[in-house]
N, C-alpha and C positions, 0 to 999 in steps of 0.2 A: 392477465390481459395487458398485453402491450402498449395499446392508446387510449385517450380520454379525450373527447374534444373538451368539454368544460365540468373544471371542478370549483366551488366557490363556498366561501367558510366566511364566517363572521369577519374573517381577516385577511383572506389570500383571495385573490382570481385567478387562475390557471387555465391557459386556451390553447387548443392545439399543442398541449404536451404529450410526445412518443415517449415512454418509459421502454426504451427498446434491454434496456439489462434484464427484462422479462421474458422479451421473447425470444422464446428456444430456436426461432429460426432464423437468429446472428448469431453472432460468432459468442459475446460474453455471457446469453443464455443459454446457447446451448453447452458451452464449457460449464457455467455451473449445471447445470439440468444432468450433465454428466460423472462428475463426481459428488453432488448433491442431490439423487434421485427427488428424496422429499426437501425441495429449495426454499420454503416458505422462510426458512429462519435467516437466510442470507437475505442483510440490511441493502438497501436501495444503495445507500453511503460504501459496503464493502463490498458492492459491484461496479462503483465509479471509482475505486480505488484501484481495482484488479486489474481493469481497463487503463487506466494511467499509469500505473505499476509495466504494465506489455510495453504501452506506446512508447513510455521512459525506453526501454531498451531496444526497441525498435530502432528511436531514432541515433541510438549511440552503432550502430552499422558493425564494425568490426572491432570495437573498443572493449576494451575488460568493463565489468559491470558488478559492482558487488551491492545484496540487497540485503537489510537485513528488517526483521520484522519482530515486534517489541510486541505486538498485541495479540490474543486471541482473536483474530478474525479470519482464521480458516483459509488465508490466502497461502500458508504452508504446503497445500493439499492442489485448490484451485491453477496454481503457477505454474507448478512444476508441468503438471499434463499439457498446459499450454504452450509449452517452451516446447514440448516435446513436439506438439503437431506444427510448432512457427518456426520454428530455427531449426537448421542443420548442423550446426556447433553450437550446444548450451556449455560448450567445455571453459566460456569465457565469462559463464555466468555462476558468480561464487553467493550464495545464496546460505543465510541464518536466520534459524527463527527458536523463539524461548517459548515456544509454546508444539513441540514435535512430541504428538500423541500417537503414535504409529498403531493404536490398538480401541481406537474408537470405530465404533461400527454405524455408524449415520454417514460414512461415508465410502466411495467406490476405491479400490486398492489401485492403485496404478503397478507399472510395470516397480521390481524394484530397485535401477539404476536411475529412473525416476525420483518415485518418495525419497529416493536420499542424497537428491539435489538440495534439501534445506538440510543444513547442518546446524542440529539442536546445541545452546550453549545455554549459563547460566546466565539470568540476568546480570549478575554483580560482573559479568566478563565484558559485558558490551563495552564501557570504559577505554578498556584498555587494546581491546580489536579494534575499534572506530578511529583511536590516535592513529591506528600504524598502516593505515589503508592510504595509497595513493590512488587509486582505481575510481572512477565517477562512482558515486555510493545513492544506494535509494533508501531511505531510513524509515521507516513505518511507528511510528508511537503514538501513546493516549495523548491525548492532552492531561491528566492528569502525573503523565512522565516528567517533569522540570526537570530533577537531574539530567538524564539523559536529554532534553531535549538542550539545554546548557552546555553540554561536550559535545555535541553536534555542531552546535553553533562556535564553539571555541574551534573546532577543529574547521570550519565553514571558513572564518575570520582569516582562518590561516595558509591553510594551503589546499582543503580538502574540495575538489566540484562534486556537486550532488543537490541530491533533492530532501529536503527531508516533508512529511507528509504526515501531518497531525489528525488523528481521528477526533471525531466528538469535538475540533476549536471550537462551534459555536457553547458548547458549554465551557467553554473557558473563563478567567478572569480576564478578561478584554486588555481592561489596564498594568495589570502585572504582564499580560504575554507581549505588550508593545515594549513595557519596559526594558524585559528579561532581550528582547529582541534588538532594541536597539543598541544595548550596552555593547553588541558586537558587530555596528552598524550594519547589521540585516534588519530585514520585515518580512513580513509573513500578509499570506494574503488571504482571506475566509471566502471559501466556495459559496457556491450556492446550495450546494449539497450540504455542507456542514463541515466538512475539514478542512485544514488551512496547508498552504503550501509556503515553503521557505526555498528559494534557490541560493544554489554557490555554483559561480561556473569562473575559475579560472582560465 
């Protein structure tokens, strides 16, 4: 169900919120409804990310775009089909993900010059691909990622624009991620959804 007029808990009131990442007849439900037949397992959180993840490239128009994705959250699968029906040139969209399961069956097969728009690497590789990227970057990690979310930011500090995009921030250490954050005068910003955004835009 896509709308609620009012939901209320010991602790929250919610009025007049449209949960439109449900429903199958927009654009972001129906893309998961379509390579997730049974969608219950896709988190509210990794439908407001998939969405941001589009718009991110959307608005870079003709510019190279490199993504790359650190977490199991299925958007390996979800993206690529979507690039496929929104853009006429994905050739400028260089896309990685450490989590390329090509042989899971809870999910619908795309064409396959699609599925292998995400090129699987190892994690211990992100490192040293994320230094060498001059391209606006969209970086996807846990919050439980520090290292990498540290050479993001090193690489942020310096010369790199891009987005980086923390799942799960609100379970974060609050005080260590402002820290780890300032040290390379960024900040980071906690949604309302629950993940936090970092920009660099030189």
């Amino acid at each position: 169900m896509s709308t609620m007029k009012t939901y209320k808990d010991s602790t929250i009131t919610l009025r007049n919120r449209r949960f439109s990442g449900f429903d199958s007849g927009r654009e972001l439900g129906a893309l998961i409804k379509l390579v997730y037949p049974d969608d219950s397992k896709i988190l509210w959180q990794q439908r407001v990310i998939t969405d941001k993840v589009v718009s991110l490239v959307r608005a870079r128009h003709r510019g190279m775009v490199n993504i790359f994705n650190l977490v199991q959250n299925r958007l390996e699968y979800m993206l690529p089909v979507w690039f496929l029906f929104e853009f006429n040139d994905v050739k400028r969209i260089t896309a990685y993900s450490v989590d390329q399961q090509p042989n899971r069956s809870d999910i619908f097969s795309p064409p396959h010059h699609v599925g292998n728009l995400f090129l699987s690497i190892p994690m211990q590789d992100f490192d040293a691909l994320i230094q060498q990227q001059v391209a606006f970057s969209i970086v996807i990690v846990d919050s439980s990622h520090i290292n990498e979310q540290s050479t993001v930011l090193s690489c942020f500090s310096k010369h790199l624009s891009g987005v980086m995009i923390v799942e799960n921030f609100s379970f974060a250490d609050a005080r260590f991620s402002a820290d780890v954050y300032r040290r390379y005068n960024l900040s980071i910003i906690e949604t309302a959804d629950g993940y936090g955004e970092c920009w660099s835009l030189w």
